[in-house]
Legacy VTK file of the C-alpha trace (Angstrom):
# vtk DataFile Version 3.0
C-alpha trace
ASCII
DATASET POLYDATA
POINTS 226 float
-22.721 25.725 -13.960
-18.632 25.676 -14.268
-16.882 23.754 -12.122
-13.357 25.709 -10.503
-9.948 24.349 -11.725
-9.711 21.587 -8.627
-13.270 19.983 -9.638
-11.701 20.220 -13.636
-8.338 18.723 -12.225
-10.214 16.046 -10.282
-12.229 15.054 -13.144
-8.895 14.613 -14.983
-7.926 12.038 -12.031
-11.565 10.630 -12.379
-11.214 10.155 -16.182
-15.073 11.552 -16.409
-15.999 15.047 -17.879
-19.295 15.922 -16.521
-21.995 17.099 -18.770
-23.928 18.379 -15.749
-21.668 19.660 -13.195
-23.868 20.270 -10.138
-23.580 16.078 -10.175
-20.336 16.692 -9.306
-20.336 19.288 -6.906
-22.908 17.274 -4.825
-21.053 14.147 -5.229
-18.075 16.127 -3.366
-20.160 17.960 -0.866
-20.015 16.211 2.735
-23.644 16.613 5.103
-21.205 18.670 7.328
-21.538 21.933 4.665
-25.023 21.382 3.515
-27.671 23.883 3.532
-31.184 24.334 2.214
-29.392 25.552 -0.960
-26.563 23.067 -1.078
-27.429 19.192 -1.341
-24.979 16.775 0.185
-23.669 13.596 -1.188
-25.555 10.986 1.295
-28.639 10.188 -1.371
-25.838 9.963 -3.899
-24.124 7.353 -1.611
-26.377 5.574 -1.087
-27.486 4.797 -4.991
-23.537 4.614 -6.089
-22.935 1.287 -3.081
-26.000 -0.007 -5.490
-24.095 0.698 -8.646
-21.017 -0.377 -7.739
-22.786 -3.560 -5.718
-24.448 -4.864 -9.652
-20.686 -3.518 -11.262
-18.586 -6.222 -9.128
-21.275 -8.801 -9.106
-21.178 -8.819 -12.352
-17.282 -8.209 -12.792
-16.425 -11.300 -10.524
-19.370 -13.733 -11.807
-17.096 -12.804 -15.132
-13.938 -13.097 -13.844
-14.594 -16.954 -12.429
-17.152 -18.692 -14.302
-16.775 -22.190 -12.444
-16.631 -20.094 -9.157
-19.965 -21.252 -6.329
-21.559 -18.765 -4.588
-19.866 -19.565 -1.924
-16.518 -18.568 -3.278
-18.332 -15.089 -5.019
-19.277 -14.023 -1.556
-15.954 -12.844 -0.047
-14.473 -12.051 -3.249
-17.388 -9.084 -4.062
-17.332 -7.857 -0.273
-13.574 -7.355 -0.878
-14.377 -5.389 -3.604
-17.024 -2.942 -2.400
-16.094 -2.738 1.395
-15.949 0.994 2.494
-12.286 0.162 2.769
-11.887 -0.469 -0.638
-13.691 2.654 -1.985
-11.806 4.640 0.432
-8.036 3.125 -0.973
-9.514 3.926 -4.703
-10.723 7.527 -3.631
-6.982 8.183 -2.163
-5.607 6.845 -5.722
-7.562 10.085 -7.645
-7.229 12.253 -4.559
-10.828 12.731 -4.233
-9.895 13.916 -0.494
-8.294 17.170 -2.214
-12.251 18.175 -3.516
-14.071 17.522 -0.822
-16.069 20.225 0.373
-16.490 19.729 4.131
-17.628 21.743 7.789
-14.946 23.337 9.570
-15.028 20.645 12.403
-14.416 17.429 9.954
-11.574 19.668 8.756
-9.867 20.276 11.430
-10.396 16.482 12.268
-8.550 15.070 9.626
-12.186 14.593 7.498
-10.005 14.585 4.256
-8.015 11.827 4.775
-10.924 9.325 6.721
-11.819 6.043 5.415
-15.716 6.616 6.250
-16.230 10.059 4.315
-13.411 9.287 1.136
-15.468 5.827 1.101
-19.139 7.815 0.968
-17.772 10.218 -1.333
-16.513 7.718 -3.829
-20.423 5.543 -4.107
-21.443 9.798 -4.445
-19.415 10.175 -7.497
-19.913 6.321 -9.159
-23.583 7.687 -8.563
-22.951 11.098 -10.015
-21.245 9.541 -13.189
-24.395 6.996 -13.328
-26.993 9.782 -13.515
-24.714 11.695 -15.615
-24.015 9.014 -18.581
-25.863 5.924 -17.740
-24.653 2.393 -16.039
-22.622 1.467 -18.508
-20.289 4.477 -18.535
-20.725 4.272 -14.818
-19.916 0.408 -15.211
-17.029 0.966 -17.326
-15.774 3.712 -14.988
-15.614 1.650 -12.329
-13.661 -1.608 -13.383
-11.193 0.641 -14.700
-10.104 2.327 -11.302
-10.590 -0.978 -9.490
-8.362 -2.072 -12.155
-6.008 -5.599 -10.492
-8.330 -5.256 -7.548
-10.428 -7.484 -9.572
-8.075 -9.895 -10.743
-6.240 -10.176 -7.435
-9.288 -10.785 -4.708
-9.522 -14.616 -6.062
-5.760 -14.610 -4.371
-6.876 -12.081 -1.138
-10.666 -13.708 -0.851
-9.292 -16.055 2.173
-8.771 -13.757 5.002
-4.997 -14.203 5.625
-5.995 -12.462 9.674
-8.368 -15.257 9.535
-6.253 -17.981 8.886
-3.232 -16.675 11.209
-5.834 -16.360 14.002
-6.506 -20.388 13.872
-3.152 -21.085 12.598
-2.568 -19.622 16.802
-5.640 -20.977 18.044
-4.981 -24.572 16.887
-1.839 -24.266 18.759
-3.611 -23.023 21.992
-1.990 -18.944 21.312
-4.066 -16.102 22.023
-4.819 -14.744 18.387
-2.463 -12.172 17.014
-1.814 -9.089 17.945
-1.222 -6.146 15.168
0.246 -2.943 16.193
0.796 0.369 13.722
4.365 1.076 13.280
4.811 3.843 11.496
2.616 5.839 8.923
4.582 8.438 6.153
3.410 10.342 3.341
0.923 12.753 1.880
-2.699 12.803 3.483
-4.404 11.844 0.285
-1.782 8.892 -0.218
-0.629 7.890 3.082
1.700 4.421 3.827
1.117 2.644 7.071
3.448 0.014 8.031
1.966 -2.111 10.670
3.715 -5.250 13.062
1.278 -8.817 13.167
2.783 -10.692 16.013
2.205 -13.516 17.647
2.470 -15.083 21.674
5.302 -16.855 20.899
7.619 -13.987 19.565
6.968 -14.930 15.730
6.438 -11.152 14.121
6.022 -9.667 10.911
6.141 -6.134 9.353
4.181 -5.121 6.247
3.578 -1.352 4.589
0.349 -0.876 2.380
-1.544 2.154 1.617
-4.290 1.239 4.125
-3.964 0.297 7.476
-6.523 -2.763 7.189
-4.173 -3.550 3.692
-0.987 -3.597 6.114
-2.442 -6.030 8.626
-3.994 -8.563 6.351
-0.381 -8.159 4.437
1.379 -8.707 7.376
-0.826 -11.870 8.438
-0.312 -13.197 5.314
3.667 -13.047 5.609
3.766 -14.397 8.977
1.581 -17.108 8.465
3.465 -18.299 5.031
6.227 -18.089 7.152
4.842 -20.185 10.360
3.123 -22.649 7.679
5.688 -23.517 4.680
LINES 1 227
226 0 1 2 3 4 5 6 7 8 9 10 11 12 13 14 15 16 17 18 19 20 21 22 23 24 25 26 27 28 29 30 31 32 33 34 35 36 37 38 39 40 41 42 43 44 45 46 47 48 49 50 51 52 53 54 55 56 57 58 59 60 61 62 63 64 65 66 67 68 69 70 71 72 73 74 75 76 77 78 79 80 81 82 83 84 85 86 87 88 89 90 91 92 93 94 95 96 97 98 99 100 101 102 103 104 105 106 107 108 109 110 111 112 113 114 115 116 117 118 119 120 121 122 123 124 125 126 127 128 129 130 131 132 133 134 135 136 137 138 139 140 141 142 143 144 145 146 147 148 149 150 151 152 153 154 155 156 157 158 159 160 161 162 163 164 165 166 167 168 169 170 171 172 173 174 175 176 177 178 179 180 181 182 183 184 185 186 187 188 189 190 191 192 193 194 195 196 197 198 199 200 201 202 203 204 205 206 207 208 209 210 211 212 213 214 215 216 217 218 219 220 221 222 223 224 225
């Protein structure tokens, strides 16, 4: 099988060259197009949150050996939260390949966090069947890239702690309202407002909207706390 000049170009982005294509194609292929003749990506999804689950474990046991479990914990659901996969997918435009029903289309399907987060476990599980974990392993840590380094600094919740930063103060919890959102579909900006009862507010812009508000939180709480 030979793959058409967007799969080629997206394997450039993926930094992968596929010895069996039809990995690919299925990795890319949403349950909204399948057929009896055309697999979709959901039993691939589900084995790549598996590979990518052992990849960070392993990446932030690594990256911290002093660290308890109890510190691990939020540091590797940071890492593989559908989120997460979702803000990596945008990075290699996987949104560009997918191969998606005329009703997720005209919905935006492209550009949502739930299918660009399925798709991305489809293709970590694609490139594991295709060259083995380690490839798959190796794959991974490089497009996660400062993720990994950074989550030891993003692991405490910075919503968290500006929600009982208010609450200790008897405020209702914050409130965090979308601003403004520019840019491409496959690499969109949102820039989002965290503010609090007492007229304290904040503005942040991040590639994701959930990246926005915890940046946000974080810069009004530094703020509120130094």
């Amino acid at each position: 099988m030979k793959l058409g000049k967007e799969l080629k170009a997206f394997e450039d982005r993926l930094g992968h060259r596929f010895t069996t294509p039809e990995l690919l194609v299925r990795a890319v292929t949403h349950a909204s197009i399948s057929s009896p003749t055309r697999d979709d990506n959901q039993r691939l999804e589900f084995l790549g949150d598996r590979v990518l689950g052992l990849a960070m474990a392993e990446a932030v046991l690594e990256h911290d050996p002093s660290a308890t479990e109890g510190q691990l914990a939020p540091r590797f659901n940071a890492l593989v939260r559908k989120e997460t996969c979702a803000d990596v997918a945008r990075e290699i435009d996987l949104g560009a390949v997918l191969k998606i029903g005329r009703s997720e289309m005209m919905s935006g399907g492209r550009r949502k966090k739930a299918l660009l987060g399925d798709a991305m476990e489809a293709v970590i599980a694609a490139v594991y069947h295709d060259a083995g974990f380690e490839v798959a392993r190796a794959l991974i840590l490089r497009l996660w890239g400062q993720r990994i380094a950074q989550v030891e600094a993003d692991a405490r919740d910075a919503k968290t702690s500006l929600q009982e930063w208010a609450q200790a103060r008897g405020m209702a919890p914050p409130v965090y309202t979308e601003i403004a959102r520019k840019g491409p579909d496959h690499a969109p900006e949102f820039t989002v407002e965290a503010r609090l009862e007492n007229g304290a507010a904040v503005e942040a812009t991040a590639r994701s909207k959930r990246a926005a508000e915890q940046a946000a939180a974080k810069a009004l709480f530094t703020r509120l706390s130094g």
